[in-house]
C-alpha positions as CSV (number, residue, x, y, z in Angstrom):
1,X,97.8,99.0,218.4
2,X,96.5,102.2,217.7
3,X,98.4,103.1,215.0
4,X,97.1,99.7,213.5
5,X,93.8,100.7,213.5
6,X,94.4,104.3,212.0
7,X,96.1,102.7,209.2
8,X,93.7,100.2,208.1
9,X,91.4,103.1,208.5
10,X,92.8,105.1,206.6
11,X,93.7,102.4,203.8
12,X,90.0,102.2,203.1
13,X,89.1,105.7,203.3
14,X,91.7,105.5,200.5
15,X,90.4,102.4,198.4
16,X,86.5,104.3,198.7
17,X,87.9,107.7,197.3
18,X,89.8,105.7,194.2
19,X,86.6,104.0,193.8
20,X,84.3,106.9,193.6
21,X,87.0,108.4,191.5
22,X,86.1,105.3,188.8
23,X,89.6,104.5,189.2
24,X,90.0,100.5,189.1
25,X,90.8,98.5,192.0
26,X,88.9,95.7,192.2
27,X,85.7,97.6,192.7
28,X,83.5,98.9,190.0
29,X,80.9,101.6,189.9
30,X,77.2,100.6,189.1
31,X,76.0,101.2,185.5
32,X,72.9,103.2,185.4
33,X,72.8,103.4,181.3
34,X,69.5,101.5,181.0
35,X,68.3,99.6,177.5
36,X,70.7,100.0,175.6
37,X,71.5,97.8,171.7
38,X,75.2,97.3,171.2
39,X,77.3,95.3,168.5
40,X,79.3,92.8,169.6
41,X,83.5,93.6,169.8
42,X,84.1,90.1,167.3
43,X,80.9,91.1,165.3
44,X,80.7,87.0,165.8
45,X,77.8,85.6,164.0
46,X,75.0,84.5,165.6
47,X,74.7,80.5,165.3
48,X,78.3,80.9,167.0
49,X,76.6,83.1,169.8
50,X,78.7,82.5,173.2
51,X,76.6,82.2,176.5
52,X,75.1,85.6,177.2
53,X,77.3,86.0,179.6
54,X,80.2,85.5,177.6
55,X,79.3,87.8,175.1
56,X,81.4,90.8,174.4
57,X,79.6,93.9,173.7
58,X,81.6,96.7,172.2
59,X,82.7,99.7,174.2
60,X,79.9,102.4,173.4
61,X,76.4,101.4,172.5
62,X,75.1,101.7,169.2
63,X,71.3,102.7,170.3
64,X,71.3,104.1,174.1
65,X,68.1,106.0,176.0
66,X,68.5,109.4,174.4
67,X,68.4,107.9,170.8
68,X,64.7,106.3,171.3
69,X,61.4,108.1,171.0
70,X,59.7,105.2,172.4
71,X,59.0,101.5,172.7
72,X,55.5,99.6,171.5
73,X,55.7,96.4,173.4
74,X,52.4,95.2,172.0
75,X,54.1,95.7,168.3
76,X,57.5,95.3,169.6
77,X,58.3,98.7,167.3
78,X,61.2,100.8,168.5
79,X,61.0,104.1,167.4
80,X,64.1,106.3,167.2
81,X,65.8,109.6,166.8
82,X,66.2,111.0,163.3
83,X,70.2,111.1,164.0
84,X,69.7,106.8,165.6
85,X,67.7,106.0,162.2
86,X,71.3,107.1,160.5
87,X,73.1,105.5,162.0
88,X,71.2,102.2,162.2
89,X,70.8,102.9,157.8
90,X,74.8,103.2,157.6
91,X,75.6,99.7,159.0
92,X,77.3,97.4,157.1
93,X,75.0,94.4,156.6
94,X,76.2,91.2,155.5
95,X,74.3,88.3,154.0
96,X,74.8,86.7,157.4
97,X,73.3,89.4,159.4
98,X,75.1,91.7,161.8
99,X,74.6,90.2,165.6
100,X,73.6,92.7,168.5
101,X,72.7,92.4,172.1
102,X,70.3,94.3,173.5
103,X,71.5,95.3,177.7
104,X,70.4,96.8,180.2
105,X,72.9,98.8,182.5
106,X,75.7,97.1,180.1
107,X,74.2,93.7,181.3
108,X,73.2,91.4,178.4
109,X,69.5,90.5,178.3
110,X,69.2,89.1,174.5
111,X,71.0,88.7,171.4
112,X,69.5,89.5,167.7
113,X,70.4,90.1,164.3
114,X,70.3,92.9,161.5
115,X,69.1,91.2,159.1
116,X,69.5,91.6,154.9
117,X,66.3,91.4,152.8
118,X,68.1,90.8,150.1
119,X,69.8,88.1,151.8
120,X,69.4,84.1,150.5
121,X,70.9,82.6,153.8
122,X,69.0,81.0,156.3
123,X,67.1,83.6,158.3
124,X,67.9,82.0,162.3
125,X,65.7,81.6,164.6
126,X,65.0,81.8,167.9
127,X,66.5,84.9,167.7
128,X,65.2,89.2,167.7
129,X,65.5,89.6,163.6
130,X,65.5,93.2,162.7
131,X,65.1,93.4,158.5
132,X,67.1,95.3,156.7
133,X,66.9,97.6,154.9
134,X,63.0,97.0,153.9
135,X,63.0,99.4,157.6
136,X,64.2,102.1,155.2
137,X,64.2,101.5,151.8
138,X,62.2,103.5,148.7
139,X,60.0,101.6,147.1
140,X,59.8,101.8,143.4
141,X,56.1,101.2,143.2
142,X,54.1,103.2,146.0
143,X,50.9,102.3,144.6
144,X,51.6,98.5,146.3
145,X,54.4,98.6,148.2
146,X,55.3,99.4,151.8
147,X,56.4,103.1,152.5
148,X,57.6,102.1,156.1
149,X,58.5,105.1,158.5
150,X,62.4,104.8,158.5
151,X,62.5,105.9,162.4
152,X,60.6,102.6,163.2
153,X,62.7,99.2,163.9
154,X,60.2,95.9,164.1
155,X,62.0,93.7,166.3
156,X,60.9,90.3,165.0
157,X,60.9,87.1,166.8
158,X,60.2,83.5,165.5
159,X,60.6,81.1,168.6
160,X,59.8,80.0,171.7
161,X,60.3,82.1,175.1
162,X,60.4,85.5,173.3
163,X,62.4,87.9,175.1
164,X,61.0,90.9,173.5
165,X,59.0,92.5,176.6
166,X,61.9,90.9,179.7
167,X,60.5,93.0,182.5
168,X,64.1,94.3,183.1
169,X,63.4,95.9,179.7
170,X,60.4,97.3,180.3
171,X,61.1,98.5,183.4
172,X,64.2,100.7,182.1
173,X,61.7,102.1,179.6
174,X,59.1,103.2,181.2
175,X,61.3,104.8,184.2
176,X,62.6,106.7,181.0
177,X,59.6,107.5,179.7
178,X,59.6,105.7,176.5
179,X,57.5,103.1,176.5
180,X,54.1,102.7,174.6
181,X,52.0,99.6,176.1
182,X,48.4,100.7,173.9
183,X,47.7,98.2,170.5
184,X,49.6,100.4,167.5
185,X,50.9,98.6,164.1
186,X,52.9,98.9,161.2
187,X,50.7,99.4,157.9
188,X,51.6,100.3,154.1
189,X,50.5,103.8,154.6
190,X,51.2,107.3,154.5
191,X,48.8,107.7,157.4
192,X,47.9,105.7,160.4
193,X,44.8,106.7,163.0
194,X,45.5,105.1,167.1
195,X,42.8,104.2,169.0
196,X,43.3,104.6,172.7
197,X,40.1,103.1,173.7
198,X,40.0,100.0,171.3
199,X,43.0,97.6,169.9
200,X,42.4,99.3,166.0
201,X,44.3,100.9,163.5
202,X,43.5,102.6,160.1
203,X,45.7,102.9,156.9
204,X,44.6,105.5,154.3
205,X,45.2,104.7,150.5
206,X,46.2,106.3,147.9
207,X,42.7,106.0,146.4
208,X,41.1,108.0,149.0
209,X,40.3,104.9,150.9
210,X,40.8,104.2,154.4
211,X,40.7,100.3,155.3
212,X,40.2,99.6,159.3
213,X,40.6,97.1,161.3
214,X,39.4,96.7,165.0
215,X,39.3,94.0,167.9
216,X,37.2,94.9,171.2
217,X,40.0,94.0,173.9
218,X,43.6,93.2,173.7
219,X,43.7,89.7,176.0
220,X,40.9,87.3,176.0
221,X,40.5,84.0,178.0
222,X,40.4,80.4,176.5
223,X,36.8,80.2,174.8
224,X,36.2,84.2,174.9
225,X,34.8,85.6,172.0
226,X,36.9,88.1,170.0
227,X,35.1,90.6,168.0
228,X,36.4,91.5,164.9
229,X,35.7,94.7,162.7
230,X,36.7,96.1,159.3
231,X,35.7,98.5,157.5
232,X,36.5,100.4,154.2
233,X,35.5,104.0,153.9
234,X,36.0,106.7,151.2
235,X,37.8,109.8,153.2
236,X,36.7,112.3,150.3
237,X,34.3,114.8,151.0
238,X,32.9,114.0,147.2
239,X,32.1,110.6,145.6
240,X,34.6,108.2,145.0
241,X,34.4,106.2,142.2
242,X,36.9,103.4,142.4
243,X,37.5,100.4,140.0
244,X,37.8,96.9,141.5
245,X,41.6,95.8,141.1
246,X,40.9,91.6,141.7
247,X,44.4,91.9,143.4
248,X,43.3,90.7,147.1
249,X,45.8,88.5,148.1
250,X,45.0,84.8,148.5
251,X,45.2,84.8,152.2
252,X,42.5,87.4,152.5
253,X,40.2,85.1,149.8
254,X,40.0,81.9,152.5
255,X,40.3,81.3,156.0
256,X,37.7,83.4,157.2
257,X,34.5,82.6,155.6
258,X,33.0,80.4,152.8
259,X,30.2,82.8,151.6
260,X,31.0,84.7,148.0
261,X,31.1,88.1,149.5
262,X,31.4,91.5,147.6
263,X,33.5,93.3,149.9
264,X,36.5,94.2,148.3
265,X,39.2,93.6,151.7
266,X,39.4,90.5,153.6
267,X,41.4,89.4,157.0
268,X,43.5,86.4,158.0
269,X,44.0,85.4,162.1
270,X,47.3,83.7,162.1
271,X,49.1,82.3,165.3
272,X,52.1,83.8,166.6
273,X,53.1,87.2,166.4
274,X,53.7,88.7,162.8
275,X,54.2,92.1,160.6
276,X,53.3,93.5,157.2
277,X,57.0,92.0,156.7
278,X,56.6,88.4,157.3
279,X,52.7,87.3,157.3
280,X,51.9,86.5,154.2
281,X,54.1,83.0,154.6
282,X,52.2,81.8,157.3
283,X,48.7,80.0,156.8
284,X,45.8,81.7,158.3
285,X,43.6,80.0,160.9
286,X,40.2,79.0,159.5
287,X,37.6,80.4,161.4
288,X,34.8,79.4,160.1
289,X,33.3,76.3,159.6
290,X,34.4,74.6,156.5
291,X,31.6,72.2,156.6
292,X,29.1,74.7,155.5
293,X,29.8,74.5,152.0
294,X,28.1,77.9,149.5
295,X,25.2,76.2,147.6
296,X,24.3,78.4,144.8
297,X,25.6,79.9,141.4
298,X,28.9,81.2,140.6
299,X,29.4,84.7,141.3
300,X,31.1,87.5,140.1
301,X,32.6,90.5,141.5
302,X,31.8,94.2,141.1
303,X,34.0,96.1,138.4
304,X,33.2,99.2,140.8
305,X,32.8,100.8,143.5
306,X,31.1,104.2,144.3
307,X,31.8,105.1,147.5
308,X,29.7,108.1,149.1
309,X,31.0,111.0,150.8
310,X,33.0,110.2,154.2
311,X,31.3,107.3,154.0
312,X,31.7,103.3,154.0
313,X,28.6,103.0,151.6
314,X,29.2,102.0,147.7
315,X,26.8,101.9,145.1
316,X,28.5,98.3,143.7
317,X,28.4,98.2,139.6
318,X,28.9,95.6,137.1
319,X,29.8,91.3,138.4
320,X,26.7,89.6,139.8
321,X,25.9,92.9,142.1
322,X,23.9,95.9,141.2
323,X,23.0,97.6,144.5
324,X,21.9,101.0,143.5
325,X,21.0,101.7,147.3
326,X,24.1,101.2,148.0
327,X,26.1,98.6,150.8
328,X,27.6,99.5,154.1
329,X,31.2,97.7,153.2
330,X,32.2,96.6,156.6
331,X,32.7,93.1,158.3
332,X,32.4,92.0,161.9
333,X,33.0,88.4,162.8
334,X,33.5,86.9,166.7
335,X,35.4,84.0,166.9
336,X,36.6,81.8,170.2
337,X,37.8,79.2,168.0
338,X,39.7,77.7,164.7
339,X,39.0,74.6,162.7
340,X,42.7,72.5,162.9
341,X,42.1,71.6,158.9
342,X,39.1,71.8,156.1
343,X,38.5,68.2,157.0
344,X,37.5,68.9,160.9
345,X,34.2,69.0,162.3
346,X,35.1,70.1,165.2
347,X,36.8,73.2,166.4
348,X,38.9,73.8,168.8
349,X,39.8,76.9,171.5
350,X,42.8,79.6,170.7
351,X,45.6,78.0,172.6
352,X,47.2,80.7,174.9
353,X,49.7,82.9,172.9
354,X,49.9,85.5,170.8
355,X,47.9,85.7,168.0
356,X,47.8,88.2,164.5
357,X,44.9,89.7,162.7
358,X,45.9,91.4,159.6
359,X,42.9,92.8,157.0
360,X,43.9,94.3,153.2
361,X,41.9,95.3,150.4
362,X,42.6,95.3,146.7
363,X,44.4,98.2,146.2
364,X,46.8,97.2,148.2
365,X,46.3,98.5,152.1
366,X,47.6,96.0,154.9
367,X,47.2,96.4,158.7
368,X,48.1,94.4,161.8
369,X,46.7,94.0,165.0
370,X,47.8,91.8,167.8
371,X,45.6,89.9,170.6
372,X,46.4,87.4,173.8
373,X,45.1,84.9,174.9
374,X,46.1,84.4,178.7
375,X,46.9,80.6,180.1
């Protein structure tokens, strides 16, 4: 009997040294990789998308730890290593999309899908869409279009029960280090200015401009007010004399107030969470009340503007304005609530969700801001 019981003993003094070995016997080791963005082994597409726990990832990672500088999960940006960025820019995108599934310790979490610009399919839904390559492309006219930091992936979602910010997630990246949890954005910039004590961002033009846009909190309750600032100021250190473009996208025009105003930017509050990438096909919100109809005669815009030294003061020319004094060009609305339709007269609280404030001005500026309102 004795020999017995050394044997079985021995036996699994045996099976524990294999195992801690990595050596296969039934046992496995536990996988301390963390977030982690793989392809799938069938590179299967992603209406065809098994189970998630039937999914076949590929052996190696595509995007592990080391690879990201750090995770925004109030703009869901990732933000990676020069060497990640080229490798994420040398995959073969199809006008399907290229499925992946982000995992943490090798374990499945959600499925997404590099997605082509270019592409005329039908873009899916429910489903983490990263664009491509808008993410990294040149664009031929830098006076309008986006020059978007190629580093930065916008992991977009259009759906209900986003999975975006799974606490499994989060968890992984803050024990790493990497994640971000202050209000940042993605604008059309060369330059962007954080605020850590405010949910605000800035985007500098190439006219010496800087358009910003700032909210006073992050998450609001049903029926709290959210305060809403923009403002347009001239960076130079000399005058800046800038001539009105009339190029303010429609979005910006209605939805938020209908007063003629001079102000040469505007902002839109949509529902849901958006980017620079995919606002502008959603309708904005309207926020004020369209039964207070502008009585009075038709105006025209300024031809100019004369902004002052570091300053968000203009002496407006030409149009139906002549302020030779000068006007401070900044906006600041609060808002608890959005008219359903320009027929209502009544409006009605911000449901709880995710909401988008985005602001631009003529010469082509955008930025993005998120808010919450809590259930």
């Amino acid at each position: 009997m004795k020999k017995l019981f050394y044997h079985i003993g021995l036996i699994l003094v045996v099976i524990a040294t294999i195992c801690a070995l990595g050596v296969s016997v039934g046992c496995s080791q536990p996988n301390h990789e963390g977030f982690a963005i793989y392809l799938t082994q069938d590179n299967i597409s992603v209406d065809k998308m098994p189970a998630l726990n039937l999914i076949k990832i590929a052996n190696t990672p595509l995007i592990e730890l080391s690879d990201i500088v750090s995770y925004n999960s109030s703009t869901y940006q990732l933000t990676l290593t020069a060497d990640a960025s080229n490798r994420i820019s040398n995959l073969v995108v199809t006008t399907s999309g290229l499925p992946f599934v982000v995992c943490v310790d090798r374990k499945p979490v959600y499925w997404g899908d590099f997605w082509s610009e270019p592409s005329s399919a039908f873009v899916p839904t429910s489903c983490v869409i990263v664009s491509y390559p808008l993410s990294h492309s040149v664009q031929t006219n830098p006076a309008s279009a986006p020059q978007i930091d190629p580093h930065i992936l916008e992991l977009d979602y259009n759906g209900n029960n986003d999975p975006r910010n799974n606490p499994e997630i989060l968890q992984s990246l803050e024990q790493a280090g990497k994640l971000i949890t202050s209000a940042t954005t993605s604008i059309t910039s060369t330059t962007t200015t954080i605020s850590s004590n405010s949910n605000s961002t800035s985007s500098n033009s190439i006219s010496g401009l800087s358009l910003s846009l700032s909210l006073d909190g992050m998450t609001y309750q049903p029926g709290q007010e959210v305060s809403i600032s923009v403002d347009e100021k001239n960076t130079l250190s000399t005058i800046n004399n800038v001539t009105a473009t009339d190029n303010l996208p429609s979005e910006f025009m209605s939805g938020f107030t209908n007063d003629p105003s001079p102000l040469p930017f505007g902002l839109a509050v949509l529902q849901g969470n958006y980017t620079v990438s995919n606002y502008s096909a959603m309708t904005p919100l309207i926020i004020y009340d369209p039964s207070k109809v502008y009585i009075g005669t038709q105006v025209v815009g300024p031809t100019s503007y004369a902004f002052q030294p570091l300053s968000d003061t203009a002496v407006l020319e030409g149009g139906s304005y002549n302020f030779i004094d000068g006007v401070k060009l900044q906006y600041e609305i609060g808002i608890n609530s959005y008219w359903p339709n320009d027929a209502s007269t009544t409006s009605t609280n911000f449901e709880p969700g995710v909401y988008t404030v985005v602001a631009g001005d003529e010469w082509g500026a955008l930025v993005v801001v998120h808010f919450t309102v809590s259930s």
